[in-house]
C-alpha positions in Angstrom: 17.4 -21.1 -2.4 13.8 -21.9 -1.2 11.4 -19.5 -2.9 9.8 -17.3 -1.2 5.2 -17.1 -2.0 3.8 -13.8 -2.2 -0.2 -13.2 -2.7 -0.8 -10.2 -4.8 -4.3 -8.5 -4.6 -6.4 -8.4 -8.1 -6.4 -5.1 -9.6 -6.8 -3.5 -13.1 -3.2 -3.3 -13.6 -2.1 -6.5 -11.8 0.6 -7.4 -14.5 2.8 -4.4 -13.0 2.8 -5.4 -9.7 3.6 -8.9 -10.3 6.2 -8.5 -13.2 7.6 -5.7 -10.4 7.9 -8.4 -7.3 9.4 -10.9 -9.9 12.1 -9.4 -10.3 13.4 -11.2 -6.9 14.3 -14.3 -8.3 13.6 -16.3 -5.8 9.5 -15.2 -5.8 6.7 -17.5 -6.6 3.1 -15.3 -7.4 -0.3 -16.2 -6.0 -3.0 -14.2 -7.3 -5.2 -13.1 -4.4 -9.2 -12.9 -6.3 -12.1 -11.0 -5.0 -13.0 -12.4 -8.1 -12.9 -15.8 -7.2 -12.9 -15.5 -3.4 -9.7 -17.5 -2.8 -8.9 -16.9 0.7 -7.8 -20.4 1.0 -4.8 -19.6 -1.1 -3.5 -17.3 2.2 -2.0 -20.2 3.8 0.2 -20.2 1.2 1.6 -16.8 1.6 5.2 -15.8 2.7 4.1 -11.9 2.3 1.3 -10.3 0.8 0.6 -7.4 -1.2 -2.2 -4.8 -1.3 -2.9 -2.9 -4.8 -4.1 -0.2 -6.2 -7.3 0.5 -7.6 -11.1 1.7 -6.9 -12.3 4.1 -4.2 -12.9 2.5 -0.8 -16.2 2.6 0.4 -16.7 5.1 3.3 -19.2 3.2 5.0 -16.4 1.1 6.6 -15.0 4.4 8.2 -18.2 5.8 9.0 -18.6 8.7 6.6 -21.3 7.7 4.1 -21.6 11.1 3.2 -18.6 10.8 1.5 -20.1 8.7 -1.4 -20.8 12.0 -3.2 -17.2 11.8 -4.1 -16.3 8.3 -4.5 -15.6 7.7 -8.4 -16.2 4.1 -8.3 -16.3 1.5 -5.3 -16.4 -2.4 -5.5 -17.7 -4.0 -2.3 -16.8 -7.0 -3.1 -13.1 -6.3 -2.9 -13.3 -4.1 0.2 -14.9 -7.2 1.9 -12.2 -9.5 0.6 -9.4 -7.3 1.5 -10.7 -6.8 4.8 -10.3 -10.6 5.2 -6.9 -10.2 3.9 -5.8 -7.9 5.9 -7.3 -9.6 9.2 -5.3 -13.0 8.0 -2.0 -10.9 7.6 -2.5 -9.9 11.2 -3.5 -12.9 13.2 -1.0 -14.9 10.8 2.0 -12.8 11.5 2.2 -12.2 7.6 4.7 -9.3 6.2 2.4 -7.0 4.4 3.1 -4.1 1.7 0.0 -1.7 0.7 0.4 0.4 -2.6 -1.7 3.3 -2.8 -5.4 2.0 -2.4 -3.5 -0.7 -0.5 -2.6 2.0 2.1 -6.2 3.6 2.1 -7.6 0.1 2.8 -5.3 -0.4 5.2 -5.4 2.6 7.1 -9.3 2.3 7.5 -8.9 -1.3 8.6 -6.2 -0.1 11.6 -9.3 2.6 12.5 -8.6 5.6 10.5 -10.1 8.0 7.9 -9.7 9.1 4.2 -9.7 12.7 2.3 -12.3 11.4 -0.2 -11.4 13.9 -2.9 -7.9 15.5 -2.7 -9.2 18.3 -4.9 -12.1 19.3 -3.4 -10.2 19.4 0.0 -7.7 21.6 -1.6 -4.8 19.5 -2.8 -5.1 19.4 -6.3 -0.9 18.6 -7.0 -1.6 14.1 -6.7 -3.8 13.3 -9.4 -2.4 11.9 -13.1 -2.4 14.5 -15.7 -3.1 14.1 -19.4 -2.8 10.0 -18.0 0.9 10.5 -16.9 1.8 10.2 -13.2 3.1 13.4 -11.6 6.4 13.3 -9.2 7.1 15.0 -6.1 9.3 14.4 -3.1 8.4 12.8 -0.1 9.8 12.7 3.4 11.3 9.7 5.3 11.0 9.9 8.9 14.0 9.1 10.8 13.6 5.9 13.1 11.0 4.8 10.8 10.9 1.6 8.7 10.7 3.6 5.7 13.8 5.0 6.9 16.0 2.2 7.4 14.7 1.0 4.1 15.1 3.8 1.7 18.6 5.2 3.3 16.9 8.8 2.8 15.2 11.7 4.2 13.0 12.3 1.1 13.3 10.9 -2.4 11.0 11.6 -5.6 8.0 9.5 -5.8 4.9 9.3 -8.1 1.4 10.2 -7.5 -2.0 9.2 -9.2 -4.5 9.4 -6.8 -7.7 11.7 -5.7 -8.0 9.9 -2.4 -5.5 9.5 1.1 -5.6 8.9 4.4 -6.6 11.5 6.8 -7.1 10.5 10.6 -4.6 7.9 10.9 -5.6 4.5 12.5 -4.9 3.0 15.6 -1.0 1.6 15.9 -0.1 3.3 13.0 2.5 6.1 12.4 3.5 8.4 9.5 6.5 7.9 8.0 6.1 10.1 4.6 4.7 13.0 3.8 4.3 15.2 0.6 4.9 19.3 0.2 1.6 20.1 0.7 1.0 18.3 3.9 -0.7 14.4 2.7 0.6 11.8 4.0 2.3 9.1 1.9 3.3 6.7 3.8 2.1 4.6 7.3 3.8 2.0 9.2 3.3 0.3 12.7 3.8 2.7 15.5 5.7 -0.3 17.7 7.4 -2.7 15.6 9.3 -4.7 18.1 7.7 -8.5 18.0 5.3 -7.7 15.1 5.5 -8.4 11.7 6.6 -6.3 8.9 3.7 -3.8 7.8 4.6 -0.6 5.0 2.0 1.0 3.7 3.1 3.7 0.8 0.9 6.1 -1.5 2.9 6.2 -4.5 3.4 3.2 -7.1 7.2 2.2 -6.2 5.9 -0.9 -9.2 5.6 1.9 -11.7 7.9 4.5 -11.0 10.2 6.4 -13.4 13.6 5.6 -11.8 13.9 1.8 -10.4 16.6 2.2 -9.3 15.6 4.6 -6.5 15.3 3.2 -3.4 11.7 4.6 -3.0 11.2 2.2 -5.7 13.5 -1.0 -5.8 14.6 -0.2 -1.8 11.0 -0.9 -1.2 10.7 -3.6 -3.1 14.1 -5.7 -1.9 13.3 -4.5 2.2 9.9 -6.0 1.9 11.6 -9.6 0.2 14.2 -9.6 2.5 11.7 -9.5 5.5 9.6 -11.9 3.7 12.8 -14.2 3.5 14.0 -14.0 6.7 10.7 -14.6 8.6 9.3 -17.0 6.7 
């Protein structure tokens, strides 16, 4: 079986991510570096993958008085996953976003971010005591996420202070949690375009791998991967 490439995005906590995506046997790794700028390394890439990680700046969706609650930022990385992103477009490129992956992506389609869930009243998403927390979360009917997980709602993870808020141009929301944030984005029209799931929870990290929130997402994106490359 020809193996499939997939270029993960640097991050503190690469190792899960990759060790996670390996687990389709047929998966070589590139790691995608702000660090090191190695955008050349994108013609290589079946799929790609969008991590977690820092704040992204507001600037890029006009809100610069949003810094005031930004924990930490690195420019550097927004301007490289920009240029990511942008390839995975024109190129036709499956694409995956993981929690900062779907903030990043979000503002890149147009849209907005909560900067601080607390402050805006959700205080039920951040890690506690340095443990996730878990809560359900919706899968619209008809929606990618949908097909993929088999499910109306499953039980997903949640460590983050930021989400999306206006959602951007050609996307949808597929996911929402209890109190209302959305956890998951997709491509409003999918017909002719290439795979695009963007999720807020770590499916990498999750508790159960077995859930199809966690491995579903995981296998649906490899499959598309594999069958388009």
């Amino acid at each position: 079986m020809k193996k499939i490439v997939i270029g993960i995005t640097e991050c503190g906590k690469y190792e899960n991510y990759a060790q996670w995506i390996a687990q389709e046997a047929d998966v070589e790794i590139i790691r995608l570096s702000y660090k090191e700028n190695n955008l050349s390394e994108l013609e290589k890439c079946d799929g790609i993958v969008l991590t977690g990680g820092e704040d992204i700046n507001p600037i890029l969706y006009h809100k610069p008085e949003y810094q005031k609650f930004c924990e930490d930022k690195i420019d550097k990385r927004d301007a490289f996953e920009w240029k990511v992103l942008e390839f995975s477009q024109n190129k036709h490129v499956p694409l995956l976003g993981i929690c900062r992956g779907l903030q990043i992506g979000n503002v890149f389609f147009g849209g907005t971010l909560i900067p601080d869930l607390i402050t805006w009243g959700k205080n039920q998403h951040s890690k506690v005591k340095g443990h996730d927390l878990y809560h359900t979360a919706t899968a619209e009917p008809g929606s990618l996420l949908h097909e993929i997980t088999k499910s109306d709602s499953g039980e997903v993870n949640s460590a983050h202070h930021q989400s999306a808020d206006a959602v951007g141009d050609e996307l949808m929301v597929n996911s929402v949690s209890p109190d209302g944030v959305i956890e998951g984005l997709e491509r409003k029209e999918r017909k002719g375009k290439s795979f695009l799931l963007f999720v807020q929870w770590h499916p990498e990290r999750m508790k159960d791998q077995e859930s199809l929130f966690a491995s579903g997402i995981r296998k649906g994106f490899a499959e598309n991967v594999r069958v388009t490359c």
